[in-house]
KETORGU-215960 format. One record per residue: residue number from 1; chain; x, y, z negated of N, C-alpha, C, O in turn. Coordinates in nm, 4 decimals, padded with zeros to 6 digits. Each point is the difference from the previous one (the first is absolute). Last residue first. Example, Ala and Ser with C-alpha at 12.3 -4.5 7.8 and 13.67 -1.06 7.14 Angstrom:
<recs>
REC resi chain   n.east  n.north     n.up  ca.east ca.north    ca.up   c.east  c.north     c.up   o.east  o.north     o.up
REC    2     A  01.2850 -00.2250 -00.7080  00.0820  00.1190 -00.0060 -00.0770  00.1090 -00.0730  00.0509  00.1108 -00.0169
REC    1     A -00.0219 -00.6828  00.0239 -00.0890  00.1190  00.0000  00.0900  00.1200  00.0000  00.1036 -00.0019 -00.0665
</recs>
This chain:
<recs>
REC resi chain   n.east  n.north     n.up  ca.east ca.north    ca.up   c.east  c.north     c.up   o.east  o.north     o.up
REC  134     A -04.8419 -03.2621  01.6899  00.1753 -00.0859 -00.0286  00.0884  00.0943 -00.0155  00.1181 -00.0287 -00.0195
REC  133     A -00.6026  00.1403  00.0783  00.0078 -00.0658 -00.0872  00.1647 -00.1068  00.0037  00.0314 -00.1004 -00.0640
REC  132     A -00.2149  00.6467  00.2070  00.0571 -00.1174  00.0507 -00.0380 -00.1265 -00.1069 -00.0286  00.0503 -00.1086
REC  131     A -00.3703  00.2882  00.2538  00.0998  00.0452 -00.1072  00.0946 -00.1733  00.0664 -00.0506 -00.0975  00.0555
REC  130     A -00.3911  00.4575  00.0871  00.0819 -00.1167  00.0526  00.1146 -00.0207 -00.0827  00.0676  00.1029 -00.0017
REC  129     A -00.5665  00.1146 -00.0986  00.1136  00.0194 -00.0122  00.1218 -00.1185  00.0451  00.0143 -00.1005 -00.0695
REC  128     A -00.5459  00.4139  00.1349  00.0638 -00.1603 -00.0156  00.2251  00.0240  00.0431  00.0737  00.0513  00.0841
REC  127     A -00.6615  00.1606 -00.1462  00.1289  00.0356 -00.1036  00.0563 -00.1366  00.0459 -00.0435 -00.1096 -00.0353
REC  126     A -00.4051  00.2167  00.1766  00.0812 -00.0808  00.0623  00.1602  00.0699 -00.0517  00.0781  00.0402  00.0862
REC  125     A -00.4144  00.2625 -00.2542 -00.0340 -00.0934  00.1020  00.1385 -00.0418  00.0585  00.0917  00.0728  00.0382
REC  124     A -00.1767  00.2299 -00.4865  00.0790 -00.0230  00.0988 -00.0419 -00.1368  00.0443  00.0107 -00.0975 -00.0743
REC  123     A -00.3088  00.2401 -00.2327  00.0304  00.1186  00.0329  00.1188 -00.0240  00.1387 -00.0256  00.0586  00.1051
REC  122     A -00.3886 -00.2942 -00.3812  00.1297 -00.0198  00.0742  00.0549  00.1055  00.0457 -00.0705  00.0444  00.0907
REC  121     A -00.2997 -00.0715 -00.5356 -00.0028 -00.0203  00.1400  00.1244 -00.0231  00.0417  00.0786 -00.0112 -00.0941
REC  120     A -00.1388  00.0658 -00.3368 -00.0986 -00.0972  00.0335 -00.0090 -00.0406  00.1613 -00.0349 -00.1050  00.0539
REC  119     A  00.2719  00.4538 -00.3180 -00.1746  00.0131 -00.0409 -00.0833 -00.1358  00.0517 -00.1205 -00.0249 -00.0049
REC  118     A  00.5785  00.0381  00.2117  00.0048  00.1381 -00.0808 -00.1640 -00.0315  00.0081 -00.0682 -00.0201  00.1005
REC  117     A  00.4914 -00.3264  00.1054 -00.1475  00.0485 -00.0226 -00.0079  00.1397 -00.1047  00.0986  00.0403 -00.0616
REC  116     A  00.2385 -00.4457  00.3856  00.0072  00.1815 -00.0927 -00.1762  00.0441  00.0538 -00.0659  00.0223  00.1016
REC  115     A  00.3761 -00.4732  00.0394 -00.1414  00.0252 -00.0109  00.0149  00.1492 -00.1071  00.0454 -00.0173 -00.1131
REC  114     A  00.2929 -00.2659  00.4640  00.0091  00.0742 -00.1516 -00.1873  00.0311  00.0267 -00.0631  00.0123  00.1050
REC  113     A  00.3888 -00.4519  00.1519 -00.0861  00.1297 -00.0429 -00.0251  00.0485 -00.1136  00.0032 -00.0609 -00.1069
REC  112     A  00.4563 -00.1552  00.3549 -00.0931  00.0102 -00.1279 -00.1138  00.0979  00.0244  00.0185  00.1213  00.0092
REC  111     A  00.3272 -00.4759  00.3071 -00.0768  00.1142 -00.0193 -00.1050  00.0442 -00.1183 -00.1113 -00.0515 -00.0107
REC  110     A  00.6322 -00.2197  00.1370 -00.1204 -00.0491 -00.0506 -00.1189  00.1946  00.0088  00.0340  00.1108 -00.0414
REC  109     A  00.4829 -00.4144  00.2560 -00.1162  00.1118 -00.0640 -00.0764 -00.0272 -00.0366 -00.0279 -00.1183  00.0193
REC  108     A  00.3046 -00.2292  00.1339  00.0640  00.1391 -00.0684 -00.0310  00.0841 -00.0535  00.0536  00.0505 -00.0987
REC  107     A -00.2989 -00.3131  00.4232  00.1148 -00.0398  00.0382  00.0347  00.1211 -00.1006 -00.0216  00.1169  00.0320
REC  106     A -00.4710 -00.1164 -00.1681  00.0598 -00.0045  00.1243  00.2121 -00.0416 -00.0130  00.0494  00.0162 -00.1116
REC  105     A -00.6157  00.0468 -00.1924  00.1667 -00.0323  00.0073  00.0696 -00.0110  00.1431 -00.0663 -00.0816  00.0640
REC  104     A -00.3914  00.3221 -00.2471  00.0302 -00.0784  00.0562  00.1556  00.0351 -00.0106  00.0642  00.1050  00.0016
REC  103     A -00.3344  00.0775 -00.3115 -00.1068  00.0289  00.0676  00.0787 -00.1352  00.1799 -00.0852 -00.0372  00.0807
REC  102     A  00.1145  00.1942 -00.6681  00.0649 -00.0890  00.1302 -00.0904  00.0012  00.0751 -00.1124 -00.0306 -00.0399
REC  101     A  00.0395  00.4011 -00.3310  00.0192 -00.0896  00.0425  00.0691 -00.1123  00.0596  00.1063  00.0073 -00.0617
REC  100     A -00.1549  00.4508 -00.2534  00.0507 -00.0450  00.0815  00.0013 -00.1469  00.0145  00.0689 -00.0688 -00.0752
REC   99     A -00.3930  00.5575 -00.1581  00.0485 -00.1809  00.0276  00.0729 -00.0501  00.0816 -00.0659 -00.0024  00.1039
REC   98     A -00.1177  00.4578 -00.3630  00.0989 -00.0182  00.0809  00.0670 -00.1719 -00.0530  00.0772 -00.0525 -00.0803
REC   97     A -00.4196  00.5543 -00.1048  00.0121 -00.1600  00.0373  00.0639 -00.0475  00.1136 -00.0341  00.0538  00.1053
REC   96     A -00.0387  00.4358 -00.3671 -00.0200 -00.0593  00.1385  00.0725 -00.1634 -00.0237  00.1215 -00.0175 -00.0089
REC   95     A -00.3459  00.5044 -00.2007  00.0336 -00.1286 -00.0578  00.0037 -00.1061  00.1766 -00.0824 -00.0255  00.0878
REC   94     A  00.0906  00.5836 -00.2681 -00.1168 -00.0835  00.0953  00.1359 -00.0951 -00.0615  00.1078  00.0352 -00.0479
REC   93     A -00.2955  00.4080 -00.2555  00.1258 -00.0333  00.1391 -00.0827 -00.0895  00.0853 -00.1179  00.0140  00.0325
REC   92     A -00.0888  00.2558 -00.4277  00.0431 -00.1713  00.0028  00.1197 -00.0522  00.1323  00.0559 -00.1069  00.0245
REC   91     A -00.1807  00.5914 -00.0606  00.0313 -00.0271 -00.1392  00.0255 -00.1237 -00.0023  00.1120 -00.0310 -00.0407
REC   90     A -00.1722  00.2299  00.4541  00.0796  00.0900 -00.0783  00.0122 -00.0389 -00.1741  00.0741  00.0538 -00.0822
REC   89     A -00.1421 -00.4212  00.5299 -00.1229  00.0946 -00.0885  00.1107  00.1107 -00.0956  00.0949 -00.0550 -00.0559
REC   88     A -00.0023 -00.2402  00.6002  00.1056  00.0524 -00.1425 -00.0707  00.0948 -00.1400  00.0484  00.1095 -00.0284
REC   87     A -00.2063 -00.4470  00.5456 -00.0123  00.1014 -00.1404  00.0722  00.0349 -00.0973 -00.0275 -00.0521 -00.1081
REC   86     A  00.1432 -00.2046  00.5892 -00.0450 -00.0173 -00.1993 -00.0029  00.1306 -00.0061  00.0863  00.0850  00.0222
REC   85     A -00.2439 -00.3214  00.4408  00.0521  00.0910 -00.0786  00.0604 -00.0292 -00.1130 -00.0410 -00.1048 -00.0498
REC   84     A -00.0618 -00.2052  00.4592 -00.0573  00.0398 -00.0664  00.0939  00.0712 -00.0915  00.1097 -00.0495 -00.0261
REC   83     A  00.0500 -00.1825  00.4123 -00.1730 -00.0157 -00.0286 -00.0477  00.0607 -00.0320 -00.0923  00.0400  00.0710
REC   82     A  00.5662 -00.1046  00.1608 -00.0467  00.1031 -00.1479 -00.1096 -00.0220  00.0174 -00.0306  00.0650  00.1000
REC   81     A  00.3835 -00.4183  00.0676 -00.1049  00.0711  00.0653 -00.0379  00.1083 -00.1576  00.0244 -00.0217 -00.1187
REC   80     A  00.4512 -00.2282  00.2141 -00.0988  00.0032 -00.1097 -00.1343  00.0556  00.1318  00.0379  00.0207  00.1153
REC   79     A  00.5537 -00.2709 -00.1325 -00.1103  00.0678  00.0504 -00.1427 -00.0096 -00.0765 -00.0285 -00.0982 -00.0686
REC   78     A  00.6159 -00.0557  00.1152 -00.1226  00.0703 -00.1121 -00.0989  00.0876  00.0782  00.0264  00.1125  00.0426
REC   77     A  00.4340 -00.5121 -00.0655 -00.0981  00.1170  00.1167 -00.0834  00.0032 -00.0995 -00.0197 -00.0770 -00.0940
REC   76     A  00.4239 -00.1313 -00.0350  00.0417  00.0585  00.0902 -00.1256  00.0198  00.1495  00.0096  00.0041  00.1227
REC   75     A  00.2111 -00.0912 -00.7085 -00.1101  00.0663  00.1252  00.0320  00.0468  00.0756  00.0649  00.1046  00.0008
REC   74     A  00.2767 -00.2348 -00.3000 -00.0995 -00.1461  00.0608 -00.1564  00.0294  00.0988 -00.0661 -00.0654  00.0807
REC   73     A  00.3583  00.3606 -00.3925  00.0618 -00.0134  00.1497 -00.0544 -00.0528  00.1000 -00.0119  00.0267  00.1195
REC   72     A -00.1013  00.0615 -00.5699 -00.1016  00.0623  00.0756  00.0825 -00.0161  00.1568 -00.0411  00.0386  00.1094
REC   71     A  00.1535 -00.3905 -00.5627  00.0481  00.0993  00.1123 -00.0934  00.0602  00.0552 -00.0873 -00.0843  00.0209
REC   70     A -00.1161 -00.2231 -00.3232  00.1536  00.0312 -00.0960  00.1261  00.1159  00.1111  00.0951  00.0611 -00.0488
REC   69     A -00.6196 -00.2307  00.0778  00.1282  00.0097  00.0434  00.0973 -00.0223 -00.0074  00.0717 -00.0596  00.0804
REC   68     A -00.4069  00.1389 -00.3513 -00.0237 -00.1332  00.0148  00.1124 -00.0108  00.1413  00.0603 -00.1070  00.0087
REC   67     A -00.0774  00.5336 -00.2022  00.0247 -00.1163 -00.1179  00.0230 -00.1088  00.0379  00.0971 -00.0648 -00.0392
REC   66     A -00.2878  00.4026  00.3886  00.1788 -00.0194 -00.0545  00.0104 -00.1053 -00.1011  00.0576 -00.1039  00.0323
REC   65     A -00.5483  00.2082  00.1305  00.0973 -00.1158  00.0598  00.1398 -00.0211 -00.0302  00.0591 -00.1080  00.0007
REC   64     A -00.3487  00.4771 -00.0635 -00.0300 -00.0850 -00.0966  00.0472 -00.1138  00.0549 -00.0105 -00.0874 -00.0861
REC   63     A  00.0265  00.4511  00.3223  00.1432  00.0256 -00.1276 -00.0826 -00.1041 -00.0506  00.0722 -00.0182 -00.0981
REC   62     A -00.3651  00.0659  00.4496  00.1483 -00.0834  00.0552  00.1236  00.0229 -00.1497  00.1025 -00.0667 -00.0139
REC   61     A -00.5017  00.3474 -00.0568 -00.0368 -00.1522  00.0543  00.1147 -00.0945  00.0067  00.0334 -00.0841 -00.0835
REC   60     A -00.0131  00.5498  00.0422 -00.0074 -00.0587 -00.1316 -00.0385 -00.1212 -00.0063  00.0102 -00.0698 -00.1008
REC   59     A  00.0330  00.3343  00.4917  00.1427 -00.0541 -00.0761  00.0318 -00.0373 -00.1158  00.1080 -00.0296 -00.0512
REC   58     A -00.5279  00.1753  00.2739  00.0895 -00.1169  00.0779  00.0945 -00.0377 -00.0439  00.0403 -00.1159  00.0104
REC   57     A -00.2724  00.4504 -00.2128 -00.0876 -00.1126 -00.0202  00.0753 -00.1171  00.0813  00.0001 -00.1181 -00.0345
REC   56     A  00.1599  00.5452  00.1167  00.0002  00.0347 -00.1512 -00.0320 -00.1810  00.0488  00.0827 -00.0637  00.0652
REC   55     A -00.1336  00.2382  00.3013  00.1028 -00.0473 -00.0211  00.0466 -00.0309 -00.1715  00.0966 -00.0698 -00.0310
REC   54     A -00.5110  00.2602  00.1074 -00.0193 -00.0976  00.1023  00.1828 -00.0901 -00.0213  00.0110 -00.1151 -00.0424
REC   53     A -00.1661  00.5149 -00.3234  00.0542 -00.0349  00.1745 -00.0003 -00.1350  00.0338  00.0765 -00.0731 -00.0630
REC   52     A -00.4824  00.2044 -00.3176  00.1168 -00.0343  00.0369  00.0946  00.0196  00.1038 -00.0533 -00.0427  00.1024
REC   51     A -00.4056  00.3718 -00.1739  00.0999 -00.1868  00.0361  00.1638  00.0386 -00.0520  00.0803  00.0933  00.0013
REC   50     A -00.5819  00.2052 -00.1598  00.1418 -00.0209  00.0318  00.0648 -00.0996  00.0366  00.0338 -00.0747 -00.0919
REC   49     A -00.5199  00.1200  00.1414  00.0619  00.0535 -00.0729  00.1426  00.0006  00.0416  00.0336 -00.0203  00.1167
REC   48     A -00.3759 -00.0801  00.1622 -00.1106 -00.0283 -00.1427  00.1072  00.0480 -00.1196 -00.0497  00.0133 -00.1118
REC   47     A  00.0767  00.1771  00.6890  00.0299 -00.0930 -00.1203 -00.0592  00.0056 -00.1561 -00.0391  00.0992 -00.0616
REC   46     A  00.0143  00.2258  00.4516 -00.1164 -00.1443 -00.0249  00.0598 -00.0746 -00.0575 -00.0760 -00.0874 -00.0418
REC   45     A  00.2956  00.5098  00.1086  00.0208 -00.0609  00.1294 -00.1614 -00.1414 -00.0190 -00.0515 -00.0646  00.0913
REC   44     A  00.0993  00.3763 -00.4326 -00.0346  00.0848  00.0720  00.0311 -00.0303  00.1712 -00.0324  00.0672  00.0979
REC   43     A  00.1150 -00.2951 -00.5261 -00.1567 -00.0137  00.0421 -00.0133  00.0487  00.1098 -00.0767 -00.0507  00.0819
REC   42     A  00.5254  00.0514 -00.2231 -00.0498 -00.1326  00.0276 -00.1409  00.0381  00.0713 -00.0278 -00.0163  00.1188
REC   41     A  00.2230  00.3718 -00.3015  00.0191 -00.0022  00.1261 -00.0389 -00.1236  00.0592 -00.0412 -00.0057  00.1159
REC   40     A -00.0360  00.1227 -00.5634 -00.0709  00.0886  00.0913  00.0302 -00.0364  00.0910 -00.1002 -00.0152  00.0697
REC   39     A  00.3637 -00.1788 -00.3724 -00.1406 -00.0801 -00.0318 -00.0782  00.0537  00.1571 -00.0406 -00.0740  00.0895
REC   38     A  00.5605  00.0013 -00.1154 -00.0837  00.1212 -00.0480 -00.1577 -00.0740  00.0511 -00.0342 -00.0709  00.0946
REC   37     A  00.5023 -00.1699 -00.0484 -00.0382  00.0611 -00.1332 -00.0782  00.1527  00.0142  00.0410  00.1062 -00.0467
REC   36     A -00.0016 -00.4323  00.4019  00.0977 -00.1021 -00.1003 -00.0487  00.0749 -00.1283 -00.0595 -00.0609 -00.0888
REC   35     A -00.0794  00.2808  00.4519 -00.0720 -00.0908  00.0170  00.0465 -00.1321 -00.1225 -00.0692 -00.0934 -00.0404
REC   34     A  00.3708  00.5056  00.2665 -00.1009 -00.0225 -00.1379 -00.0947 -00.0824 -00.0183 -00.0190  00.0166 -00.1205
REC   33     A  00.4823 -00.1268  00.3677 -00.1496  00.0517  00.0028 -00.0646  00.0147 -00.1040 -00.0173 -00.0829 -00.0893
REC   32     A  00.5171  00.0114  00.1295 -00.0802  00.0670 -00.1016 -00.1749  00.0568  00.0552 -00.0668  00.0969 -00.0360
REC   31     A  00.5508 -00.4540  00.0580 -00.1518  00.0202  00.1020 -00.0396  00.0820 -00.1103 -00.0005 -00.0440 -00.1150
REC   30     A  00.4360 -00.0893  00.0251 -00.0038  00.1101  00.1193 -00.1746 -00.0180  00.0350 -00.0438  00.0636  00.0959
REC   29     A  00.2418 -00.3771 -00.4140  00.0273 -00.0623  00.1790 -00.0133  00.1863  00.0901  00.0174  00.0226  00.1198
REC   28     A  00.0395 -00.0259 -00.6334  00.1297 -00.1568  00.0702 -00.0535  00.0516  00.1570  00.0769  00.0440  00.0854
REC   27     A -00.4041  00.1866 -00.3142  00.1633  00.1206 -00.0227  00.1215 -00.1574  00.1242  00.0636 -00.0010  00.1053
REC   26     A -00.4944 -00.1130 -00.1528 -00.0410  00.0799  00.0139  00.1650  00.0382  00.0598  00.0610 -00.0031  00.1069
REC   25     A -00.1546 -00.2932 -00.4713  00.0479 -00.0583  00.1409 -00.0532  00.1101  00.1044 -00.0408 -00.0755  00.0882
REC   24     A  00.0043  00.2553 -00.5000  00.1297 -00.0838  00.0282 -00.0030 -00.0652  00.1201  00.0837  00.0274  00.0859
REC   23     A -00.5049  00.1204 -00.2108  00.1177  00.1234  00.0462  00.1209 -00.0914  00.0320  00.0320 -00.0344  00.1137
REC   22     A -00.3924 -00.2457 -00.2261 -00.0166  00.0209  00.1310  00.1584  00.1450  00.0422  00.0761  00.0130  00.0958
REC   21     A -00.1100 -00.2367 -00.5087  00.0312 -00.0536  00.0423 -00.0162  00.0416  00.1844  00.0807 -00.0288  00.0883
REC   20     A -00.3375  00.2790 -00.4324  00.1598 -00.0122 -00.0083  00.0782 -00.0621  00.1025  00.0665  00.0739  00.0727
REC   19     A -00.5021 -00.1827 -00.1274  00.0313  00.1894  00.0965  00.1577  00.0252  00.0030  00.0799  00.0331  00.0877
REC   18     A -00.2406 -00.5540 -00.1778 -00.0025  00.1357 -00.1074  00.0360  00.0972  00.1253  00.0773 -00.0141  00.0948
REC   17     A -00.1140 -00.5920 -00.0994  00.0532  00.1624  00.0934 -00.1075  00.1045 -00.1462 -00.0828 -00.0303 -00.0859
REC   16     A  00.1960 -00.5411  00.0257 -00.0543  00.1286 -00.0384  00.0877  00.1488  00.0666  00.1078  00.0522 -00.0283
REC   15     A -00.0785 -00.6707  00.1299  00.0680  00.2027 -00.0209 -00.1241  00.0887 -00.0374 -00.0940 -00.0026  00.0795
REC   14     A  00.1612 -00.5654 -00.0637 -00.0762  00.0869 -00.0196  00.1105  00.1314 -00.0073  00.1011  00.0160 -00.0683
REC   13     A  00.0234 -00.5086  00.2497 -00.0104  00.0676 -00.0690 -00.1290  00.1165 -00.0360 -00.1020 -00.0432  00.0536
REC   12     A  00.3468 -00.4710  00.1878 -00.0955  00.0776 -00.0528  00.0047  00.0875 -00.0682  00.0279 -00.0485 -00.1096
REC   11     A  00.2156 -00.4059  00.3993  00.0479  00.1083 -00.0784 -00.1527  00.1269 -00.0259 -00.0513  00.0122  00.1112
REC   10     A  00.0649 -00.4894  00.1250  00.1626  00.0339 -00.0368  00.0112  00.1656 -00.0781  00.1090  00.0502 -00.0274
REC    9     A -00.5434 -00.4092  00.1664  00.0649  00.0733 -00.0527  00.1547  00.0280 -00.0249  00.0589 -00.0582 -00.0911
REC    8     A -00.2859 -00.2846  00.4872  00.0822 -00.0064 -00.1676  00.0162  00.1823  00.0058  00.0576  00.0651  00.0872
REC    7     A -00.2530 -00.2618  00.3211 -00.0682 -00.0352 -00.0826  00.0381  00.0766 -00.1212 -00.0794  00.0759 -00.0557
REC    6     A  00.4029 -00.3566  00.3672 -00.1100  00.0889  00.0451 -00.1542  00.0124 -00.0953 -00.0737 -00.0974 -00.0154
REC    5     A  00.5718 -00.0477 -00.1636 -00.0912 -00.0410  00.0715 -00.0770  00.0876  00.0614 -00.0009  00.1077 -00.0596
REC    4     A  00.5218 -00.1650 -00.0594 -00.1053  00.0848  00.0109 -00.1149 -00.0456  00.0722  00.0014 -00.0158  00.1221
REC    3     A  00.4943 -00.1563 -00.4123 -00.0772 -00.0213  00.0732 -00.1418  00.0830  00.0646 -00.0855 -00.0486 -00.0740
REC    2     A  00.4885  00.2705 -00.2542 -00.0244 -00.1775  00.0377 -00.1060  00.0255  00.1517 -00.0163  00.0981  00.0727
REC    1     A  00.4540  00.1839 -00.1781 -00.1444  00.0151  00.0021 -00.0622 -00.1395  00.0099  00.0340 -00.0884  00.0785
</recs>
């Protein structure tokens, strides 16, 4: 791994979620609140529509770090705050943005913040990932 400044892009992607995408990871993790896939029941708790799982959006954050990794071994802490929802729309899905930073180098480690936005806003607060750097 070369050198890591505080500051430096190390890795960026975009995911597009689909209803689809919400079943499947749905069926993988066992959470089948309807709140993931039924329009009526969202509203009918006050939600503006269907979310994403909360864990759905976390693990699509921190998987954008493997490449630049090259081991997911190398993580070794992962913590997020949930801010804010995604919307999952039944025809356009939701589009989620995902920046990994240097956020400070330390003896070996280095801590990456992830910035994961959806429409513009932040959706996971203080996303910060401790990963080894030797």
């Amino acid at each position: 791994m070369t050198a890591l400044v505080v500051g430096d892009i190390v890795a960026e992607r975009e995911v597009h979620l689909t209803r689809e995408s919400l079943v499947r990871y749905a069926g993988a993790s066992g959470d089948f609140n309807p709140i993931h896939y039924r329009d009526d029941i969202a509203a009918s708790v006050g939600l503006p529509g269907v979310l994403a799982h909360g864990m759905l959006t976390m693990g699509l954050a921190v998987e954008t770090l493997v490449p630049w990794l090259g081991d997911s071994g190398r993580i070794v802490d992962y913590g997020v705050r949930f801010t804010r929802p995604v919307v999952v729309d039944p025809e356009t899905g939701a589009d989620l943005q995902i920046v990994a930073k240097v956020g400070a180098v330390e003896d070996g480690t280095a801590r990456i913040d992830l910035t994961v936005t959806f429409g513009g806003t932040t959706v996971l607060g203080k996303a910060q990932v401790r990963v080894r750097t030797a």
